[in-house]
C-alpha positions as CSV (number, residue, x, y, z in Angstrom):
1,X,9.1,20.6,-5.8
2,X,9.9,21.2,-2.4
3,X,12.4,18.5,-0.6
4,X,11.2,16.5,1.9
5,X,13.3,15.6,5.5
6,X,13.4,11.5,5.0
7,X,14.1,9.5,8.7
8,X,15.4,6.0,8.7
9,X,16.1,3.8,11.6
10,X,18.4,0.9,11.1
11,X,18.1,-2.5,13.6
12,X,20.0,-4.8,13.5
13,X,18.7,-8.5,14.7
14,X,20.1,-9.2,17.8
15,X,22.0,-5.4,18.7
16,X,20.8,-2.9,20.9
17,X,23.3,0.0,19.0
18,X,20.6,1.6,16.3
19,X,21.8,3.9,13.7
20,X,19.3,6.7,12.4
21,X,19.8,8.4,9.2
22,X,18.5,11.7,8.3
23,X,18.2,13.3,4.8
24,X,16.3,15.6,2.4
25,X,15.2,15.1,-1.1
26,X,12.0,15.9,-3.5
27,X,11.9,12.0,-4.7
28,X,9.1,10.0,-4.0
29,X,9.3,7.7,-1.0
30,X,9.1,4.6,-3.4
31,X,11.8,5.6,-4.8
32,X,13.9,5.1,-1.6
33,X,12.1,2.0,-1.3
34,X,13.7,1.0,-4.3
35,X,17.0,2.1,-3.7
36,X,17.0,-0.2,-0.5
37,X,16.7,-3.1,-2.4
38,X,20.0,-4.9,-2.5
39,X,21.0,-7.2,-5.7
40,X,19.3,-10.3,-5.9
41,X,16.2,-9.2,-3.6
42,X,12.9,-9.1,-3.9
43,X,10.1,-7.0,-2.7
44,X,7.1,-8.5,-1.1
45,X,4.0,-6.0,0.1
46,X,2.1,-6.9,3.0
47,X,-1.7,-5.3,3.1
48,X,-3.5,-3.9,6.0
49,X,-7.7,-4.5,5.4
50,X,-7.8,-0.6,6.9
51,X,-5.6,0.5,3.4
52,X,-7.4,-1.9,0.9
53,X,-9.8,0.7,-0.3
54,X,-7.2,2.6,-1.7
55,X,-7.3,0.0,-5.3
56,X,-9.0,-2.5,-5.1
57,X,-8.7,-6.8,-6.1
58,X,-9.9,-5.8,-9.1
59,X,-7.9,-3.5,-9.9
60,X,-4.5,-5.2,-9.0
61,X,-6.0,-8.2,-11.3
62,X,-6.3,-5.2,-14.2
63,X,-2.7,-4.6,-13.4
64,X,-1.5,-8.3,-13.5
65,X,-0.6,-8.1,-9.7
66,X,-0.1,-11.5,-8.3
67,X,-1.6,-11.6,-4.5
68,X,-2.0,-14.1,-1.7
69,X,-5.8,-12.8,0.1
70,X,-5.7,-14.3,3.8
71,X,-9.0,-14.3,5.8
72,X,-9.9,-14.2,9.4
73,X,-12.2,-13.4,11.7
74,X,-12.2,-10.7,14.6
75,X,-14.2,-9.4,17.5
76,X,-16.2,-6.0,16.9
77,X,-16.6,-3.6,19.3
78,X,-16.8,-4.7,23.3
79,X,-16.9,-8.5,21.7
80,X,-20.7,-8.0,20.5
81,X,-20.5,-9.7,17.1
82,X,-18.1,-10.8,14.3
83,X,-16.4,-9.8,11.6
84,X,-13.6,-11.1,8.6
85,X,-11.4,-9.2,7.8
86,X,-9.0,-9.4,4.9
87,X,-5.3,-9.4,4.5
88,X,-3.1,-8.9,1.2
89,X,0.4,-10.4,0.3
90,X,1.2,-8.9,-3.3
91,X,4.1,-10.5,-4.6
92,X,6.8,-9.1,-6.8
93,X,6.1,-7.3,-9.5
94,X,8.8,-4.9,-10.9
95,X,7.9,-1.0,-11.0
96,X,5.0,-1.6,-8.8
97,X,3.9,-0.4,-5.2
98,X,0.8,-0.7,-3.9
99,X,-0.6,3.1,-3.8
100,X,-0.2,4.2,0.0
101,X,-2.4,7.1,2.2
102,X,-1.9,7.9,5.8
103,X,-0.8,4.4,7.7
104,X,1.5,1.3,8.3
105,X,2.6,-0.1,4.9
106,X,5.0,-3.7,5.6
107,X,7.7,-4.6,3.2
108,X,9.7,-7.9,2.9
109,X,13.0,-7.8,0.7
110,X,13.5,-11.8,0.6
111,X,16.1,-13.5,-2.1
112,X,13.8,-16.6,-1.2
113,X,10.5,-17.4,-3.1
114,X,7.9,-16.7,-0.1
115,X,5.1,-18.9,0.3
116,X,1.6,-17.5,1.5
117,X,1.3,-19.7,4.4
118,X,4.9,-19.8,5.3
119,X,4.4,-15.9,5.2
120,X,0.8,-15.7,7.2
121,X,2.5,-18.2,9.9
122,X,5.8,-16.0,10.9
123,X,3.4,-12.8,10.5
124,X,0.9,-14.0,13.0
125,X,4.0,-15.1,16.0
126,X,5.9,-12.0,14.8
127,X,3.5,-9.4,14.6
128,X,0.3,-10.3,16.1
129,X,-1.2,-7.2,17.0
130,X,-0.2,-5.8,13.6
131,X,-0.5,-2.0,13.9
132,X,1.0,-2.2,17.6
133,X,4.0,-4.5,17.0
134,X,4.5,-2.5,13.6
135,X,5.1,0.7,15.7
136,X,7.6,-1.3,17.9
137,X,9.4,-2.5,15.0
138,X,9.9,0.9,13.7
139,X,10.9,2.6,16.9
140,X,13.3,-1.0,17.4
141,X,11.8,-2.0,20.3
142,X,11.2,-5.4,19.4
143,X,14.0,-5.8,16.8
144,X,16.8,-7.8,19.5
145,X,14.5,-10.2,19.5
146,X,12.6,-10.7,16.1
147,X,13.3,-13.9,14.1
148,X,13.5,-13.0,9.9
149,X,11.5,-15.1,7.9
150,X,14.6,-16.1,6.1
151,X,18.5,-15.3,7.7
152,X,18.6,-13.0,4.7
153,X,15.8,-11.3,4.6
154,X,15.3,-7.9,6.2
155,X,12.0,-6.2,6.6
156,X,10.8,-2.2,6.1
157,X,8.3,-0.7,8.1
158,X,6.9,2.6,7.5
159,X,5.5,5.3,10.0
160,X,2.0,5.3,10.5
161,X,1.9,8.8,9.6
162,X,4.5,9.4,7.1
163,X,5.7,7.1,4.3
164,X,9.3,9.2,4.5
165,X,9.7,7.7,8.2
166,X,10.7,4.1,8.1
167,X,12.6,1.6,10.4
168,X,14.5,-1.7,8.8
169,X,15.3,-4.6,10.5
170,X,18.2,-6.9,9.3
171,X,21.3,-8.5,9.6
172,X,24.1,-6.3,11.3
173,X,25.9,-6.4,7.5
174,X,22.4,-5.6,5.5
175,X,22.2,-2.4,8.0
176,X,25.9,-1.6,6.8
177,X,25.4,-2.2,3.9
178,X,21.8,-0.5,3.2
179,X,23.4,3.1,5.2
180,X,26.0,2.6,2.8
181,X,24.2,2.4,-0.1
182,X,21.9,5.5,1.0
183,X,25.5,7.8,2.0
184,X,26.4,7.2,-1.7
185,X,23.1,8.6,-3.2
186,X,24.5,11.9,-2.2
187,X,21.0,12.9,-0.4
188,X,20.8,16.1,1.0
189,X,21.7,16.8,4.8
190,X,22.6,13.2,4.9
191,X,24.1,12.8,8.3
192,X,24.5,9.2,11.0
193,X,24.1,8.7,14.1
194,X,24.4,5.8,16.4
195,X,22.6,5.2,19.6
196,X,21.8,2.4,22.4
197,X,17.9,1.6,22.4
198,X,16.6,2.4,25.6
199,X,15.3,-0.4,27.6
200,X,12.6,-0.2,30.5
């Protein structure tokens, strides 16, 4: 199988110094996921409605997959009529990710029992523009400023484009910690590098 070149980009709440990490490998992109999950964690998936055709509510019911299913309504097009859209939080459920094609896919590794509306609340001030503040998040433009859920909690955010490009936002000591834990994989190419986010 031929190895794939996996980017991460480390924020840390509250610093403007961003460490990227760089390194090749044929697993699959869950795997990493995985990997990233620190002891005592768990991982909650957050749904776009644009990725929901990919399985279905039925189909996560088949698989036993608790989920919390938020509704609301949007403009269409120039403000001409309305629509309601629909918005997934799957909760834990070991071994399983949510099958992903090309787009944003939003991960929360809490050691806190999450709440649907707790959730749907700090989503909506954090990230109300979804797609758009998902894209700052992974570039760390937003990430000096963006308040976790939980103090403990960090957040992974993948590339719109490719699942093997991700940002993570968390605690200066999760970032150390999460690099750390990546280093002693023994990846391929793995290399570091620390930089200052530009700010306009």
């Amino acid at each position: 199988m031929k190895k794939k070149h996996f980017i991460a980009l480390f924020h840390s709440v509250g610093k403007e110094v961003k460490t990227r990490v760089d390194f090749d490998s044929e697993i699959e992109e869950t795997f990493v996921y995985e990997l990233l999950r620190l002891d005592g964690y768990s991982i909650y998936q957050f749904i776009l409605p644009d990725y929901q055709y990919v399985m279905s509510l039925d189909e996560l019911r088949e698989q036993n997959v608790r989920f919390k299913l938020f509704e609301k309504e949007k403009s269409t097009w120039f403000g001409l009529g309305k629509k309601v859209e629909q918005e997934l939080l799957i909760y834990p459920k070991a071994g399983f990710f949510y099958p992903y094609q090309y787009g944003h896919y939003f991960y929360i590794y809490s050691k806190e029992e999450i709440k649907g509306g707790e959730f749907i609340q700090w989503m909506e001030e954090l990230f109300p523009k979804r797609f758009a503040d998902f894209d700052d998040t992974l570039a760390g433009l937003n990430s000096d400023t963006v308040k976790l859920l939980h103090a403990s909690d960090y957040i992974l955010v993948t590339n719109h484009d490719y699942q093997k490009e991700f940002g993570v936002v968390a605690s200066k000591e999760v970032c150390a910690t999460l690099t750390a834990k990546l280093k002693q994989a023994g990846f391929d190419s793995f290399k570091t590098e620390e930089y200052l986010q530009n700010k306009e």
